[in-house]
C-alpha distance (Angstrom), angle and dihedral (degrees) to the residues before:
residue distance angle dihedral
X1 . . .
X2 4.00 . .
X3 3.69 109.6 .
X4 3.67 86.8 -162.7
X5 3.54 98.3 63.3
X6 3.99 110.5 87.1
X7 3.61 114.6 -139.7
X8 3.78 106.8 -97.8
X9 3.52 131.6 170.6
X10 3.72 121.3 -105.9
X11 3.90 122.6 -169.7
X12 3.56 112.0 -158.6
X13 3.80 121.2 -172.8
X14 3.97 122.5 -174.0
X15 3.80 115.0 -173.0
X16 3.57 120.6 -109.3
X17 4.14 102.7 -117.8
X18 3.48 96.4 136.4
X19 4.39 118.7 -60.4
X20 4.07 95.6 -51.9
X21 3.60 102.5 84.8
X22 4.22 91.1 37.2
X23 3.93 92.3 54.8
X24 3.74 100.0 40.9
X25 3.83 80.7 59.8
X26 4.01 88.1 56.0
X27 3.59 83.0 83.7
X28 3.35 110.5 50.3
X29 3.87 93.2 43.0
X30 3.90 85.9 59.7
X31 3.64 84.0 48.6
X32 3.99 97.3 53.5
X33 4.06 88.0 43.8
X34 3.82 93.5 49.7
X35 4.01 86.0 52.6
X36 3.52 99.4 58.1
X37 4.40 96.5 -100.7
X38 3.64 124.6 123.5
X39 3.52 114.3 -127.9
X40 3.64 135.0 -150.4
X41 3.29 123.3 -151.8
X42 4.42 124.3 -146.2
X43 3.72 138.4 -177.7
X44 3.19 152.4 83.8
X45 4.15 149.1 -98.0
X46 4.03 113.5 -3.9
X47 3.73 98.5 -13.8
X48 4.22 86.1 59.8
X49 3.81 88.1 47.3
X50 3.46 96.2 44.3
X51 4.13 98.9 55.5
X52 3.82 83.9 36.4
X53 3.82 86.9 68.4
X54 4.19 92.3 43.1
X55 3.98 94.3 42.7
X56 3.66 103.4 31.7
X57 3.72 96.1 159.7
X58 3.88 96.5 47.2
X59 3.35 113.6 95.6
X60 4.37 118.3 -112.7
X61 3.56 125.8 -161.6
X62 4.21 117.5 -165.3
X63 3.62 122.8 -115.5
X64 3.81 131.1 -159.8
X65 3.38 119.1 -85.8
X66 3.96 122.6 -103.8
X67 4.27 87.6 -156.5
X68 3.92 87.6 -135.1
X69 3.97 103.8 -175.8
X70 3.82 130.2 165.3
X71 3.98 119.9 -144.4
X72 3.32 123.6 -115.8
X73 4.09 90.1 -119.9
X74 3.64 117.0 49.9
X75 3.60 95.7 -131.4
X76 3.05 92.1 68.6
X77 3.71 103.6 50.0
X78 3.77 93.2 97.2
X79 3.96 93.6 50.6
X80 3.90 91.2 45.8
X81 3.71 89.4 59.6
X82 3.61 90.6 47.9
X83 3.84 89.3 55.0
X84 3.21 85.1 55.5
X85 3.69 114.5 40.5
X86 4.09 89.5 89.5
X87 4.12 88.4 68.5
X88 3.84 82.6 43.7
X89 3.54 95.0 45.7
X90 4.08 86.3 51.6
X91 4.11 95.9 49.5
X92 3.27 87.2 50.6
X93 3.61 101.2 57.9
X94 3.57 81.1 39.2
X95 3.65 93.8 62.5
X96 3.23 95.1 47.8
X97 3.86 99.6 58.0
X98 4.39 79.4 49.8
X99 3.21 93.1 58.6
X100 3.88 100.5 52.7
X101 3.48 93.2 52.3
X102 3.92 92.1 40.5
X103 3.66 86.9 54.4
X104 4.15 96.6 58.6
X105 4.27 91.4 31.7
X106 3.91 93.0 54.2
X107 3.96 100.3 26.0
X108 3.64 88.1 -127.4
X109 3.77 114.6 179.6
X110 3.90 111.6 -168.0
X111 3.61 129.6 18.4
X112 3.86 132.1 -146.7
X113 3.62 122.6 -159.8
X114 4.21 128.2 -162.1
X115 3.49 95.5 -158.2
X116 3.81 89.5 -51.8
X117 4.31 97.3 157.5
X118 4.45 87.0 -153.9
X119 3.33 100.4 30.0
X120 3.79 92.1 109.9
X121 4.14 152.4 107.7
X122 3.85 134.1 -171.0
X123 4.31 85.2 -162.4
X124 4.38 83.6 62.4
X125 3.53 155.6 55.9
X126 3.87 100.5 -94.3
X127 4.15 123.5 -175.6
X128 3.22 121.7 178.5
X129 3.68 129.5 -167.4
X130 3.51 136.8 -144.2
X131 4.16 145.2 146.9
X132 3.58 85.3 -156.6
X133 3.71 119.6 84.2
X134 3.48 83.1 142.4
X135 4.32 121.7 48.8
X136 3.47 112.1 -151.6
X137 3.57 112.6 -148.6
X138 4.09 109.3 144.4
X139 3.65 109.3 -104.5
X140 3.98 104.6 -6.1
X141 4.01 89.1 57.4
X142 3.61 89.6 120.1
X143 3.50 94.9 48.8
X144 4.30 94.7 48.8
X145 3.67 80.9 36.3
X146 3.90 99.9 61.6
X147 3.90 91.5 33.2
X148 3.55 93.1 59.7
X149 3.95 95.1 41.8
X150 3.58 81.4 49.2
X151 4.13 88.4 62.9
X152 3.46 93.6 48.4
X153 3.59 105.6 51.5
X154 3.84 76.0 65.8
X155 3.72 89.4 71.3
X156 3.75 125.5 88.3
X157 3.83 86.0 -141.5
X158 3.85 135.3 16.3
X159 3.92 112.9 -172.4
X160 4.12 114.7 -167.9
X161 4.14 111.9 -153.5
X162 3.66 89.7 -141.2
X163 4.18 135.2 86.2
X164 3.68 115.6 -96.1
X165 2.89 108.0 -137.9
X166 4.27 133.9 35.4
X167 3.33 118.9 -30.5
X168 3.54 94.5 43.0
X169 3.71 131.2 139.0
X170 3.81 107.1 -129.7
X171 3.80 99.3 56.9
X172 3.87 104.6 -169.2
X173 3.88 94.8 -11.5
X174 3.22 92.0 72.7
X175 3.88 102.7 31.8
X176 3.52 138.3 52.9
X177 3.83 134.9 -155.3
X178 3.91 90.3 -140.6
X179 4.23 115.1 33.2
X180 3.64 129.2 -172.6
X181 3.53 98.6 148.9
X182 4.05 94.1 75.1
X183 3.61 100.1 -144.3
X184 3.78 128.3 -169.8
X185 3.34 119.3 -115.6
X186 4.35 101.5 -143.0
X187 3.84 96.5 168.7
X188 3.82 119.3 -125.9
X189 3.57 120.4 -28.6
X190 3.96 115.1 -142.2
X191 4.13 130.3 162.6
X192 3.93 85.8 -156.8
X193 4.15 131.2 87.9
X194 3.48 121.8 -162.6
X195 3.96 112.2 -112.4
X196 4.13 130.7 -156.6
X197 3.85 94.3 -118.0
X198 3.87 144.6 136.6
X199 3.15 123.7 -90.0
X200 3.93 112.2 -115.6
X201 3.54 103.3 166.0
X202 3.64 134.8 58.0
X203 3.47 93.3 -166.3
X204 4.00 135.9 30.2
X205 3.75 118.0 -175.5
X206 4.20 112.1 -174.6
X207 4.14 111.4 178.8
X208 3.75 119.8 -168.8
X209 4.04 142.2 160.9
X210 3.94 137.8 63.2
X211 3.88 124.2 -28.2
X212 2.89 143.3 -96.7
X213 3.77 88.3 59.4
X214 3.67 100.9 38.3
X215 3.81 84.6 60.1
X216 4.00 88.7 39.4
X217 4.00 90.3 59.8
X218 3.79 99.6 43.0
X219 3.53 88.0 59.5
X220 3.23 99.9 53.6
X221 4.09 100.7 40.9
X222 3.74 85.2 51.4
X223 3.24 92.6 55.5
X224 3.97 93.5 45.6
X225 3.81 94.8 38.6
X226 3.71 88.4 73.0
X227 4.08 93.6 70.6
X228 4.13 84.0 55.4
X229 3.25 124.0 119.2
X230 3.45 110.5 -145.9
X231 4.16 149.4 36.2
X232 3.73 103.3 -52.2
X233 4.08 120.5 -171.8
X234 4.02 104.0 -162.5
X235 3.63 121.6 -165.6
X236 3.72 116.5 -166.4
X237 3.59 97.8 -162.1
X238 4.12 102.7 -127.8
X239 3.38 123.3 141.7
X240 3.75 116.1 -140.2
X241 3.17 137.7 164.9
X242 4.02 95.2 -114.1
X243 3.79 118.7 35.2
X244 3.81 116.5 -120.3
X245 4.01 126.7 -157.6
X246 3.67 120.0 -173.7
X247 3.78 127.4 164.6
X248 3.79 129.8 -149.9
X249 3.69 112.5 -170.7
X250 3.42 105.6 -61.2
X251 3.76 105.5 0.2
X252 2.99 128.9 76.4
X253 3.70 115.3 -149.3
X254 4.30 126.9 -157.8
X255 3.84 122.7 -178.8
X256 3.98 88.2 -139.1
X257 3.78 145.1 -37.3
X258 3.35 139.1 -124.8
X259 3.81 119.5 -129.1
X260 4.01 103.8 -91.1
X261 3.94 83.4 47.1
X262 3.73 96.7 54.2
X263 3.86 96.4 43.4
X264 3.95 85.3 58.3
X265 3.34 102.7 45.5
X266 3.82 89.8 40.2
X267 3.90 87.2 57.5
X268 4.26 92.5 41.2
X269 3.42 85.9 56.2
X270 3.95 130.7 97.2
X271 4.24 103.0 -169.2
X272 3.46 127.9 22.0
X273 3.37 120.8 -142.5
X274 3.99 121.8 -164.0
X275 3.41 160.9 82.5
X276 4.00 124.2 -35.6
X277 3.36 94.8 -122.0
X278 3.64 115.0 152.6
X279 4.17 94.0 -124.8
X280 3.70 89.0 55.6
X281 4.34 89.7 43.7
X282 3.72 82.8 68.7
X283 4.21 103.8 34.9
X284 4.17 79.8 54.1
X285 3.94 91.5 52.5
X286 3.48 99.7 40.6
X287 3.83 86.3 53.0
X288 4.01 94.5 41.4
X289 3.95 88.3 -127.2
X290 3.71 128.8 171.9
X291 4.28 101.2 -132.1
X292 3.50 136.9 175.2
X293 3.94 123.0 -141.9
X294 3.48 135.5 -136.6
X295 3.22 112.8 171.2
X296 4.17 132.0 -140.3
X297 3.70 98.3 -104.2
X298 3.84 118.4 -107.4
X299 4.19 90.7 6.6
X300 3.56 91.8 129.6
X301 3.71 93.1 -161.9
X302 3.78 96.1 49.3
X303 4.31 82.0 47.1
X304 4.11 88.4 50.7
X305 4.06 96.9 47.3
X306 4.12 89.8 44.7
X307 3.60 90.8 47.3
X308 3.94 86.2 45.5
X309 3.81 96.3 57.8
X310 3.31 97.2 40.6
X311 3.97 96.0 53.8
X312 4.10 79.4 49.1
X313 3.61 87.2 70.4
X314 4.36 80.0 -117.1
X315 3.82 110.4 106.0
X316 3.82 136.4 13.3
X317 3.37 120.4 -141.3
X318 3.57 140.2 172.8
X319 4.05 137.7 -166.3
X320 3.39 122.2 -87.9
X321 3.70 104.4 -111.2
X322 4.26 93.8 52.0
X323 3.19 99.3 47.3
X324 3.49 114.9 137.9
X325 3.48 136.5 -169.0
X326 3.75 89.1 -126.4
X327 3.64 97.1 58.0
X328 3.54 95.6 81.4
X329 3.90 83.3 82.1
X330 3.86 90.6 80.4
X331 3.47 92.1 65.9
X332 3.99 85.4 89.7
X333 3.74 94.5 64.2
X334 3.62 84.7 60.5
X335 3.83 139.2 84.8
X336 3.54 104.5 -146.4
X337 4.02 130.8 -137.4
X338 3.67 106.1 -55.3
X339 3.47 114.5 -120.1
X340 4.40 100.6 -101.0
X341 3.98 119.1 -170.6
X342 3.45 114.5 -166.9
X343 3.96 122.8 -178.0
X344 3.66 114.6 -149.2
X345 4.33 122.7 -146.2
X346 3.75 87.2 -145.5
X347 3.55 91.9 173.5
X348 3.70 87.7 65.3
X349 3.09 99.9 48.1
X350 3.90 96.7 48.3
X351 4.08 82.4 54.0
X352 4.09 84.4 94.8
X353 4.16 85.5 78.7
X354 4.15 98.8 51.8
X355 4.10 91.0 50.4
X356 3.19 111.7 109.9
């Protein structure tokens, strides 16, 4: 612990868009704790729940809502959004009048934001955190694009859990040919370490983000799942408030995990099965898993990063509507993620809240 550090108080807010942006923070709250700041914790919906079962002496104030919901076809993902955006719009703006009075109630000193539009103040430090430099959203990219990278230049700091330069895992999410935002380049974030274990299951299959088309894809892996050969641990990727296992010949199904859970089933595991989700792009490489990808339908980021891998010769993956049981096969013509370690100088990076 640094002695030289005074305690201040640190709200940190991920965004609630599914678990990924709530357990890549898992990290970095550790991180704050282990150099003497007090951290706050904000959100909303299954992100809040899900760091209120990691950190359940830290204390968590609610935020507004930003009404994030997926359609049911993937053409119309964009539009839904658009629908939307005017409930967005108002949490926001709702946020941001939270936040100013958080700041004098709790004394909080420094601010970081997971993609959190108001979580922000001009009077403090303020980070803000994104893999997306670039928003990928068909043809209005540039337009999201330049609207978000107008947001962050707002930011004293913006730090990007990705390499800077080649290899990296974001290709041009993450990167852009012309920069004047100055981001930090932090490496990838994960809450999981890769373990010497056996390997008990054949087959691991971890869901996560908004419904309808969480719910869309459980239904139709459990469905496939049962033409499997082999020991299949499936979890769903619900946060409740009580954990429930149930097992159906030979899978064996969990509502969700906690963090020490995960990381050893993660490791007992042979295959991955899941999203493309940038969160779970860096759990899989920081474990050196083999994975297969099925990507939310119409999330054109989610669509970019599968197609990435798989042109990499890493990671197969296939759209949701064809997948097949049997495609699973192709993850032998792959390489997998290579196992990355990356050791973070938090206490450089945590030197953005003692400038003056």
């Amino acid at each position: 612990m640094d002695l030289d550090v005074t305690n201040k108080t640190i709200l940190i807010a991920p965004l609630n868009w599914g678990l990924g942006h709530a357990t890549r923070c898992i990290p970095i709250i550790k991180a704050l704790q282990e150099n003497n700041y007090i951290p706050i914790i904000a959100s909303d919906g299954i992100a809040l729940e899900i760091l209120r079962k990691e950190f359940p002496y830290i204390q968590f104030l609610e935020l507004p809502s930003y009404h994030i919901e997926y359609a049911k076809n993937a053409k119309n993902f964009r539009w839904k959004l658009l629908k939307n955006s005017p409930k967005m719009m108002e949490a926001i703006w709702n946020e941001k009048k939270l936040v100013k009075e958080w700041i004098k109630k709790y004394g909080i000193e420094g601010i970081i934001s997971d993609n959190r539009l108001g979580v922000f103040s001009r009077k403090i430090p303020s980070v803000f955190i994104t893999h997306q430099l670039k928003v990928m959203t068909g043809n209005t990219t540039w337009i999201t694009s330049k609207l978000h990278q107008h947001i962050i230049k707002k930011y004293t700091a913006c730090w990007v859990p990705d390499f800077e330069k080649n290899p990296n895992l974001t290709g041009e999410l993450g990167h852009l040919p012309k920069n004047n935002l100055n981001p930090t380049y932090i490496g990838p974030l994960s809450r999981l370490h890769k373990k010497d274990t056996e390997i008990k299951y054949d087959l691991m299959v971890i869901l996560s983000g908004p419904e309808p088309q969480r719910g869309i894809l459980e239904e139709k892996l459990k469905i496939e799942i049962l033409r499997y050969d082999g020991k299949v641990i499936f979890v769903k990727g619900i946060v409740e408030k009580i954990q429930k296992k149930e097992q159906i010949e030979n899978v064996t199904y969990y509502n969700f995990m906690n963090t020490r859970q995960l990381e050893q089933i993660f490791n007992e595991s042979d295959l991955v099965l899941c999203r493309s989700g940038y969160t779970t792009i860096m759990d899989l490489t920081k474990l050196g898993k083999k994975a297969f990808f099925i990507p939310t339908p119409g999330q054109y980021e989610q669509e970019y990063l599968a197609k990435k891998l798989k042109k990499e010769g890493l990671v197969p993956y296939v759209e949701q509507n064809d997948f097949k049981i049997e495609h699973l096969i192709e993850t032998g013509q792959y390489k997998g993620l290579p196992q990355i370690e990356t050791t973070l100088d938090w206490k450089s990076l945590f030197q953005v809240f003692e400038e003056k």
